[in-house]
N, C-alpha and C positions, 0 to 999 in steps of 0.2 A: 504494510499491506501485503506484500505481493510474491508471487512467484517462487514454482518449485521444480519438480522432476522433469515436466516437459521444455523449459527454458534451459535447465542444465545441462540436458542430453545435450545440443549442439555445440554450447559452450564449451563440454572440456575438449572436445575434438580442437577449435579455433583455438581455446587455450595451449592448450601443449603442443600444437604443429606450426600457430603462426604468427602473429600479430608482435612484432621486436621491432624498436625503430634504432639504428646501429647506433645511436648516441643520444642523450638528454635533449629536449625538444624546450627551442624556447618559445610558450605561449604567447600569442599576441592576438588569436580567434579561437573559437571554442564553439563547439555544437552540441547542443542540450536538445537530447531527446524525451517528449512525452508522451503521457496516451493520449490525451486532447478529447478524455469521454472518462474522465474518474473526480467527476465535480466533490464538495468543491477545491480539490486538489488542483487540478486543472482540469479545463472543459474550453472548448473551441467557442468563440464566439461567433453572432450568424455574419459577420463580416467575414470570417474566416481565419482571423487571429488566435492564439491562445491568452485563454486566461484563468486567474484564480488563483491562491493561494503560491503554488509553487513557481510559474510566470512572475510575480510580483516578487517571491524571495528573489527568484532569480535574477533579474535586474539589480537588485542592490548586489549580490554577492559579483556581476560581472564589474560593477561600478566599482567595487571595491576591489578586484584584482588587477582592472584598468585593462582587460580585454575586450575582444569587439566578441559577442554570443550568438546566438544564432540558433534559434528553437525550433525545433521540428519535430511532427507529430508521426507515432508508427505505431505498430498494435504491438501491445503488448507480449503476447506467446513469443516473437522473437529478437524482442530488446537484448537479453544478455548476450544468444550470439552475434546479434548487430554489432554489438559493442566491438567484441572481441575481435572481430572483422574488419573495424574500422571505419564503419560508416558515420559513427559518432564520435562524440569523444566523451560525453555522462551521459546517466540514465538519472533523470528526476521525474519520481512517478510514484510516489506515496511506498519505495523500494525498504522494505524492511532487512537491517543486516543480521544474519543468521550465519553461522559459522560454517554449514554447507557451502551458501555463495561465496564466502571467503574463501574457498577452494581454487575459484575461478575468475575471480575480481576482485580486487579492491573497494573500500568506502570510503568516504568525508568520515567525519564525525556526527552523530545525528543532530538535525537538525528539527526532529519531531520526535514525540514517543504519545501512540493514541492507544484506545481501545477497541477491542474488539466483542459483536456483540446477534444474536439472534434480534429478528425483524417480525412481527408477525400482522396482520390485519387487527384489529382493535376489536371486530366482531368474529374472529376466529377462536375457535375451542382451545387452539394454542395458544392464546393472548393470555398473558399476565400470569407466566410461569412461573416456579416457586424462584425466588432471588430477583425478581423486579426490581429495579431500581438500586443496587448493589454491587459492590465491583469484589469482584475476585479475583486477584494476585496469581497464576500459576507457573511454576518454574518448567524450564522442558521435561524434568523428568516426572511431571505432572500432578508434583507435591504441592500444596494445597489447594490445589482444586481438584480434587475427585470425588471429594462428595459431591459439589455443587454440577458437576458434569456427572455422575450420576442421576441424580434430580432431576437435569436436565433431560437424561435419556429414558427415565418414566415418562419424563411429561413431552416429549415430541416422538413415542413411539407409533411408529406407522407413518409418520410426517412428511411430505414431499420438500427436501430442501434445498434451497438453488445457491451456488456460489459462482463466482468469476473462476473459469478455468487456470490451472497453470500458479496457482497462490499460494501462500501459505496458509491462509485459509482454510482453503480445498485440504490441504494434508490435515488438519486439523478435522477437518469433518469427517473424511474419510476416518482416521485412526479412532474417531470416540463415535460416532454417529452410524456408519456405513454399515455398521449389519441391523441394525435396528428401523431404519427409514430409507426412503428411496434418494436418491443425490442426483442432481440435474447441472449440468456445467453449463457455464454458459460465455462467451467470449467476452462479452461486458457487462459493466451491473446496472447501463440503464436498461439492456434486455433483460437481465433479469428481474429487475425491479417492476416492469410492467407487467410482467409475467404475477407477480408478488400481487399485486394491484389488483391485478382482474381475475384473482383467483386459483391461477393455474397451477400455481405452488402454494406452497402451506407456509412456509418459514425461508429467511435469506439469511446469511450471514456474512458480513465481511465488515470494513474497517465502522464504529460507530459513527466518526464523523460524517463520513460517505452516507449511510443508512439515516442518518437526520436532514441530509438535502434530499433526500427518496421520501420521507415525511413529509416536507415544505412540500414538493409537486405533486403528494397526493390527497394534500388540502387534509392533512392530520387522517385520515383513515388508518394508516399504518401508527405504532409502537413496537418501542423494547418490548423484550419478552424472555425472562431468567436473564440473569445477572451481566453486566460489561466484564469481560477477559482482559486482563491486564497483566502487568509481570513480564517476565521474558519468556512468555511460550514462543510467541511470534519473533522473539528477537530481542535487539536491545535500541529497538526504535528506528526510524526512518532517514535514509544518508543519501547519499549520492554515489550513484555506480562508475567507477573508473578503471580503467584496465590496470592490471597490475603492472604494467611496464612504463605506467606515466605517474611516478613516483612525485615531481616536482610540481603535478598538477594536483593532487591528490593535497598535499603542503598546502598550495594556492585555496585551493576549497576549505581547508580546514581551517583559515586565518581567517577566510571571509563569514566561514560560519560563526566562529567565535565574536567575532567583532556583531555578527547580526542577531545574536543572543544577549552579549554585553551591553546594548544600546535599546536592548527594547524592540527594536524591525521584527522580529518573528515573533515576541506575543503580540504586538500590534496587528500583523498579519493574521494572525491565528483567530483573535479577535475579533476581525475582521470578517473572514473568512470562513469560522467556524464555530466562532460564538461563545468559545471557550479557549482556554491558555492550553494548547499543546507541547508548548516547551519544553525538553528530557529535561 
């Protein structure tokens, strides 16, 4: 999913000035930060809990490291430098590893790898772009998908299109889309999504699993529209954010990952959750 240029900027400042704890920390609580508004990744429930997919990993992954966790929700734009600060101690939030944030954090191993995909109204002139229903693979240097991101940009020129600020996404729309159509950011994607709904924009783009719970609430009016994005453009799938000075936590995350892979927990979850096997 998520995040780029604007979450970075603060980070590398906290990276390189402060966050060193003078000796190896040994785990016995843990504080896992979400957005608790990026269904069905996680979403707040109206009791005022978290839930959904990554809430649920997360319970098994604290059960299997035998720490006490502790979840809390915060907007997204300044998770990375939250982190790096200390307010937290992981970022679990649909967080895609990309070799930029590995400048300034650390990951788990992923625990997701989804798609990515254009959104449009089902009675919209944009609806049903050429690559419907198709998944195209592209590398970051943007080998084999250029035609079909071509294609793409015949058929949504002039477009109003809305993303979640701060994404990877967003850099994506920007670098293929931004001179061709107008770009609307928006600080979540159920703002944007309602926006999507009643018109105000023409096309969304962000993670597909997220954009088919934007389908279920809008009682099927919206679809895909040109092909699902897949490959490592976005990355090489979704981990968990940890500072890079918490080496033996990072260890702990990556044994519980494995184990929740190995046993089945995260396609069950996914499943679950998303209707489909997300499992890298």
């Amino acid at each position: 999913m998520k995040a780029y240029k604007v979450l970075l900027a603060g980070a590398l400042a906290l990276a390189a000035g402060g966050w060193s704890p003078a000796q190896a920390k040994e785990w016995k609580t843990v504080t896992i930060t979400l957005e608790g508004a990026y269904a069905p990744w996680n979403l707040t429930n109206p009791d005022g809990t978290l839930g959904g997919f990554e809430p649920e990993l997360a319970k098994y992954l604290c059960a299997h490291m035998k720490v006490e966790c502790k979840l809390v929700a915060s907007d997204w734009d300044g998770m990375i430098a939250s982190l790096n600060a200390g307010k937290f101690d992981v970022i679990m939030d649909a967080l895609s590893i990309t070799e930029e944030r590995k400048k300034i954090i650390d990951f788990s191993i992923p625990y997701a790898h989804t798609h990515a995909a254009f959104a449009a109204p089902k009675d919209s002139s944009y609806a049903n772009a050429p690559g419907t229903g198709t998944v195209v693979k592209i590398a970051p240097d943007m080998s084999g998908g250029k035609e079909a991101v071509e294609a793409m940009r015949t058929a949504f020129k002039g477009a109003t299109i809305g993303i979640q600020a701060a994404t990877v996404y967003a850099k994506f729309i920007y670098d293929n889309f931004g001179d061709i159509a107008t770009v609307r950011e928006y600080k979540t994607s159920a703002e944007r999504d309602i926006d999507l709904e009643t018109g105000r924009i023409d096309l969304a783009f962000d993670d597909a699993t997220t954009l088919s719970t934007a389908f279920e609430k809008a009682n099927g009016a919206l679809a895909f529209s040109g092909p699902e994005i897949g490959g490592t453009i976005f990355g090489t799938g979704e981990g968990l954010g940890v500072r890079q000075s918490d080496p033996e936590l990072k260890a702990m995350l990556d044994d519980a990952i494995k184990a929740a892979l190995a046993d089945g927990t995260v396609k069950e979850l996914s499943m679950k959750w998303f209707k489909t096997d997300v499992t890298p």
